[in-house]
C-alpha positions as CSV (number, residue, x, y, z in Angstrom):
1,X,291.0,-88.3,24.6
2,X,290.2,-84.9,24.8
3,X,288.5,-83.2,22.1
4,X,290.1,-80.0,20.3
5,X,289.2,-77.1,21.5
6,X,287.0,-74.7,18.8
7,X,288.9,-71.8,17.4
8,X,287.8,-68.7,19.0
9,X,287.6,-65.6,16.9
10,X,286.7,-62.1,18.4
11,X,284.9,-59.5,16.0
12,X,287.8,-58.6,14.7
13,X,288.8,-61.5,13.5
14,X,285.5,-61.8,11.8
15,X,286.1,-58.4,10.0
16,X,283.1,-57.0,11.6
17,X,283.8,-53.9,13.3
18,X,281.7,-52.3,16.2
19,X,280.5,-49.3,13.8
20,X,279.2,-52.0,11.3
21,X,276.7,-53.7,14.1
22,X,275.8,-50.5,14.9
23,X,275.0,-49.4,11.3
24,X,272.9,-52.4,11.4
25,X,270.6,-51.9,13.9
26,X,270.2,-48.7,13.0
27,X,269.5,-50.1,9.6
28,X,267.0,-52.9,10.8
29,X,265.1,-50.3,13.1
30,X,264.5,-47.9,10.6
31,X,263.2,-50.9,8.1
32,X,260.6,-51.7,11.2
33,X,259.5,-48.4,11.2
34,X,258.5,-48.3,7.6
35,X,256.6,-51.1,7.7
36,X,254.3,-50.5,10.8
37,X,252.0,-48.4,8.8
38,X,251.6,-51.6,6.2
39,X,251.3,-53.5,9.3
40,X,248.6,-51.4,10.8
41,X,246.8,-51.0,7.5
42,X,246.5,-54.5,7.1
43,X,245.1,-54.9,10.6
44,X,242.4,-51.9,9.7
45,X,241.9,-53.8,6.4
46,X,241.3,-56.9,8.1
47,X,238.7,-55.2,10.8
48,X,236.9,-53.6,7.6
49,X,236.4,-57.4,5.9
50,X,235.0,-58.0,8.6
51,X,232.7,-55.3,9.0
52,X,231.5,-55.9,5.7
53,X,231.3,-59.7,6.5
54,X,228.7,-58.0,8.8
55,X,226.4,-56.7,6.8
56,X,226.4,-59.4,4.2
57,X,225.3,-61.4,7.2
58,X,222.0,-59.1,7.7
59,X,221.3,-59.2,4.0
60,X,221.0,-63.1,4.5
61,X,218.5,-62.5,7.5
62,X,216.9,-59.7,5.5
63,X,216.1,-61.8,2.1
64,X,215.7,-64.8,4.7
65,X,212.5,-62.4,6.7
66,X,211.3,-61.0,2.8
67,X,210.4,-64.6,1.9
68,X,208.3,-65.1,4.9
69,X,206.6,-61.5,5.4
70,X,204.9,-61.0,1.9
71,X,208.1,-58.9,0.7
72,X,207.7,-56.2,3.2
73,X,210.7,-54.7,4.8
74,X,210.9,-55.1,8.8
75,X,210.6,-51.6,10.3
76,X,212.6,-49.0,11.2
77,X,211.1,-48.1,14.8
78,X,211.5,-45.0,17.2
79,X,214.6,-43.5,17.5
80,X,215.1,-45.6,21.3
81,X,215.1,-48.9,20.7
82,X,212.3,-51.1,22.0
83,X,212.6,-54.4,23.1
84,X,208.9,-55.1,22.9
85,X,208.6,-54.4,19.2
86,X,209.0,-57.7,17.1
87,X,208.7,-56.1,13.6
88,X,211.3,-53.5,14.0
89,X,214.8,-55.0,12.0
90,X,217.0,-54.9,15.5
91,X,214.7,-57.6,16.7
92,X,213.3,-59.3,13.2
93,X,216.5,-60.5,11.5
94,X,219.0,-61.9,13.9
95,X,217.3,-65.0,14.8
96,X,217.1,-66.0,11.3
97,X,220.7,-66.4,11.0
98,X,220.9,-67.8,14.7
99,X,222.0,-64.1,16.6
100,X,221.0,-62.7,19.5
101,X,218.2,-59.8,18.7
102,X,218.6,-56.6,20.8
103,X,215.4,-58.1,23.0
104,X,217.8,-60.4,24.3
105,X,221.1,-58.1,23.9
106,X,219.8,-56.4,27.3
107,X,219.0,-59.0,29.1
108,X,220.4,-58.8,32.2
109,X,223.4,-60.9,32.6
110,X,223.3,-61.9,29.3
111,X,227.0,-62.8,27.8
112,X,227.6,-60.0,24.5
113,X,230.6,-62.1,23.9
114,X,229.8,-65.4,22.5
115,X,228.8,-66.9,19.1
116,X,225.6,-65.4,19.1
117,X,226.3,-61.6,19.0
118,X,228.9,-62.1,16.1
119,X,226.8,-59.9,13.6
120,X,226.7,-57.2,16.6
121,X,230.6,-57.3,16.9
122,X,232.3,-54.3,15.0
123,X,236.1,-54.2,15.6
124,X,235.9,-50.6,14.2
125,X,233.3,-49.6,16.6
126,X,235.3,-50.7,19.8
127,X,238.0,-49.2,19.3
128,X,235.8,-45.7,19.0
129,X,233.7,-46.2,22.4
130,X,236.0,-48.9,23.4
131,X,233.4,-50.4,26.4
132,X,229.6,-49.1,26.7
133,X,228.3,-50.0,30.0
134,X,225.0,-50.4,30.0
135,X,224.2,-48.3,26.5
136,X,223.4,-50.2,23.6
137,X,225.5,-49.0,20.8
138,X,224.5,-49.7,17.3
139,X,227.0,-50.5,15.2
140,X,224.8,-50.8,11.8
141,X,221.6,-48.8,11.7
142,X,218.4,-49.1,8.7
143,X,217.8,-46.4,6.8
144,X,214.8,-44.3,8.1
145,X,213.7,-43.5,4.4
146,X,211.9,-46.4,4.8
147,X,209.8,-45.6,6.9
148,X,208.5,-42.2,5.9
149,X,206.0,-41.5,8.4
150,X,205.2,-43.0,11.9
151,X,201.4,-44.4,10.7
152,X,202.5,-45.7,7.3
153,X,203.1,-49.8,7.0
154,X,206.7,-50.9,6.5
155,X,207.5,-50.8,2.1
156,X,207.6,-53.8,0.0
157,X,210.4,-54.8,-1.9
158,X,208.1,-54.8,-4.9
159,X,207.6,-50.5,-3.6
160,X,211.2,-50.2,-4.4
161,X,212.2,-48.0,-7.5
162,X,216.0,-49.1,-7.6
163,X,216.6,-52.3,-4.6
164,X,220.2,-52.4,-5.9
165,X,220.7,-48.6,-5.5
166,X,218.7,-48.1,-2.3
167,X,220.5,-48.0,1.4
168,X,218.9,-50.8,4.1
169,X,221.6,-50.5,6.6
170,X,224.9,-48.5,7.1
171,X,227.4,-48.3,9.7
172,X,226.4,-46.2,12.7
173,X,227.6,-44.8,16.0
174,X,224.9,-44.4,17.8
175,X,221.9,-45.8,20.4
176,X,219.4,-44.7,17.5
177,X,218.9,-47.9,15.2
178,X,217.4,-45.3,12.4
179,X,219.8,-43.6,10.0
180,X,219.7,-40.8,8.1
181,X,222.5,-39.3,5.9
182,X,225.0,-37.6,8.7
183,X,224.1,-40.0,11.2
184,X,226.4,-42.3,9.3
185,X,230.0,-43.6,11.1
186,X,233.2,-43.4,8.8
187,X,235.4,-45.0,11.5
188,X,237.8,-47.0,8.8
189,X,239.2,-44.3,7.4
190,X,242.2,-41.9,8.7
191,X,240.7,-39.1,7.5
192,X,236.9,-39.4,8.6
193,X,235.7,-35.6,7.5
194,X,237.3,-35.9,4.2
195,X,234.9,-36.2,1.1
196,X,236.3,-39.4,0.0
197,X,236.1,-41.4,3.8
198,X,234.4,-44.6,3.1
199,X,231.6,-46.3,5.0
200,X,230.2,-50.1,4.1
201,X,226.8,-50.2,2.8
202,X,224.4,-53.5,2.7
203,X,221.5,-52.2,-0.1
204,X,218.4,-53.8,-0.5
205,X,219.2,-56.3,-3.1
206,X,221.6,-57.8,-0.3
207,X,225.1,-56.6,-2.0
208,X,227.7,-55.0,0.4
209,X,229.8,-52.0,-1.0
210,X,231.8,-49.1,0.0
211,X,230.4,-45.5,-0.6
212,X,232.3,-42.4,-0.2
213,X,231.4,-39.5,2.2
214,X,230.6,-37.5,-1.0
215,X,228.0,-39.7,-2.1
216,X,226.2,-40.9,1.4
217,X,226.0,-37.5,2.8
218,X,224.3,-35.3,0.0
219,X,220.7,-34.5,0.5
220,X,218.2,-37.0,-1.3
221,X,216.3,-35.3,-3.7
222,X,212.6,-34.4,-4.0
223,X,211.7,-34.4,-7.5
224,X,209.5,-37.2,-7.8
225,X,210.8,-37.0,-11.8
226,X,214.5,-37.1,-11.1
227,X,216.3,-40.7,-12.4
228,X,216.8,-43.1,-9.2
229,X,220.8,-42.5,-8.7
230,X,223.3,-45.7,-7.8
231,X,223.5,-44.6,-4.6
232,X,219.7,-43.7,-2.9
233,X,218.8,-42.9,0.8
234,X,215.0,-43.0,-0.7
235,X,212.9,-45.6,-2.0
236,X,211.9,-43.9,-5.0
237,X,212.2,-40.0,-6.0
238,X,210.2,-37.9,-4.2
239,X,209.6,-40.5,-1.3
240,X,208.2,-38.9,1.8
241,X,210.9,-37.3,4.4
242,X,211.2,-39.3,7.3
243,X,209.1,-37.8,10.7
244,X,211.8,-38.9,13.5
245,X,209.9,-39.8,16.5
């Protein structure tokens, strides 16, 4: 026995006209359209977690190198990294969290993409330089307040006015692993020259916060009597400048 055939209905039938299908995919494209800048906003949120994720990472290694170095702060170093210098923070920190240090980073044929670069990896920064070659780019640099002058021993934490106010490492753009105030990178933001662009911060306490252009790139005071502020490139007020080798 044969089975019925099923009723066939054109779009007429169904009420729906040509001008109505239309309507909708004009109507479903233009609801795409407004949501690919939520789409891509959560995709740059995502890249700044973890980017922050980052720097919480060095405050581990940095609290983790405190407890065995007599609370003194690794070093800043010359403004070219060197491979050869074990106390400078490039080189210090990673291996206490199990990273690569920037001795091995330049290794030749070493592999930059597996589990032991992760606290070098900034989505943000890639997709600025996309691939370096053979230049080392830093994607987080120490601030070179901390090391005032080229002869003077690395600070202790005990030194330190304000730790919760003062800067250890920001987010950077550059092959110098020293920072000072316009060296900083505000690559999460659409609007990177605007006062209120945000950059991620790790301070010395090991906290993680972002700071607004405003606030990161005015000039660190002298005074040695000024109060500390909440936001401090120096160690204390009226710190030595820094002498950039």
């Amino acid at each position: 026995m044969n089975p019925l055939p099923l009723p066939s209905r054109n779009l007429r039938e169904c009420g729906i006209t040509l001008r109505e299908i239309l309507l909708l995919v004009v109507l479903t494209l233009m609801l795409l359209a407004a949501l690919i800048p939520f789409l891509r906003r959560g995709k740059t949120s995502s890249e700044s977690v973890a980017a922050m994720n980052n720097l919480v990472q060095w405050g581990i290694g940095l609290n983790l190198y405190l407890i065995e170095h007599n609370n003194r702060l690794p070093q800043v170093g010359p403004t070219q990294a060197d491979s050869t210098l074990d106390d400078v923070w490039y080189n210090a920190l990673p291996p206490y969290l199990s990273q690569a240090p920037y001795s091995k980073m330049i290794e030749p044929g070493f592999k930059k993409s597996d589990n032991s670069t992760i606290i070098w990896s900034d989505p943000g920064l890639e997709k600025m330089f996309g691939k370096t070659g053979e230049i080392f780019i830093f994607p987080y640099a120490m601030n070179r307040f901390l090391q005032p002058t080229l002869t003077q021993p690395a600070y202790a934490i005990y030194d330190v006015q304000s730790p919760r106010s003062v800067i250890f490492l920001s987010e950077s753009a550059s092959t110098d692993p020293g920072l000072l105030p316009p060296a900083v990178s505000y690559r999460y933001d659409r609007k990177p020259d605007s006062p209120s662009a945000i950059a991620h911060v790790l301070f010395l306490d090991g906290h993680v916060a972002p700071v607004k252009r405003e606030i990161l790139s005015a000039e660190p005071t002298t005074a040695a009597g000024d109060a500390m502020p909440e936001v401090s490139w120096q160690p204390f007020p009226g710190a030595l400048a820094p002498q950039v080798e």
